[in-house]
Every structure is written in C-alpha cells, then in structure tokens.
N, C-alpha and C positions, 0 to 999 in steps of 0.2 A: 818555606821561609816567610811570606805573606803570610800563613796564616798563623805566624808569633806576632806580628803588628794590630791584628785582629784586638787580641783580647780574651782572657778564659769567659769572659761573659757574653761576648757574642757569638763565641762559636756553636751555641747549644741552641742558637738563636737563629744562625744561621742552616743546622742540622734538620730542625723543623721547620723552613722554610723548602728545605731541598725535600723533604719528604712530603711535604705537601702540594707539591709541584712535582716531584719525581714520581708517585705513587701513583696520581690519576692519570698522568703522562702514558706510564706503561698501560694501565688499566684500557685506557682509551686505543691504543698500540694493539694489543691485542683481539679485541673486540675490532678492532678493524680490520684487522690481517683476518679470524674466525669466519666475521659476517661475509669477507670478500671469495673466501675461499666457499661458502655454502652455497651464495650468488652465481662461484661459476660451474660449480658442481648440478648446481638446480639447474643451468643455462644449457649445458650440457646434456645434463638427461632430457630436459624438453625436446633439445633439440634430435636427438637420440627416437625419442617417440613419435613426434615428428616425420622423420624416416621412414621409421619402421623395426629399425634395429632394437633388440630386445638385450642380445648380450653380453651386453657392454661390463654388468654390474657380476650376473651368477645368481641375479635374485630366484630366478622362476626355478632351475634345479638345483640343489644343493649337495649333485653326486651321488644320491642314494638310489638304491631302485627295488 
C-alpha cells in the first residue's frame, strides 16, 4: 500500500538504489563467509601439521596401489 503513495516515478528510482546497495552488500557477504571459511580451514591444517597428523585431508593416498 505505501508503495502507491510512492509514485510510478520513484519507484524505478527506488529499485536502483536497492540494487546498488543490495548487490555489494551480498557481494561483500559472501567474500566474507568464503575468506573466513579458508582462514579456518588454513588454521586447521597448520595446526594439523603442527602435530604431526597427516590424515586429516587423504591428500598423500588417493586409494590406489
């Protein structure tokens, strides 16, 4: 209902304002949850190696022989 009080001419106005502000929002969103998740997967294996512990991952065999 508000947004018949709007107007046909701000709403288009309003559209691209939400997409320019929605867009980098998520863009940003994501690149953080990605970076945080590499962070603790890196944090992980260091500490892994650290250790000593190797098989954590599967990297050294891949099953064959």
């Amino acid at each position: 209902m508000w947004l018949s009080l709007l107007g046909l001419e701000l709403l288009p106005i309003l559209a691209v304002l939400a997409l320019l502000v929605g867009v980098p929002a998520f863009v940003v969103v994501v690149l953080a949850v990605v970076s945080g998740y590499i962070r603790h997967d890196a944090e992980r294996r260091l500490a892994a190696l650290e250790d000593g512990d190797t098989d954590d991952s599967g990297d050294e065999s891949d099953g064959r022989e």
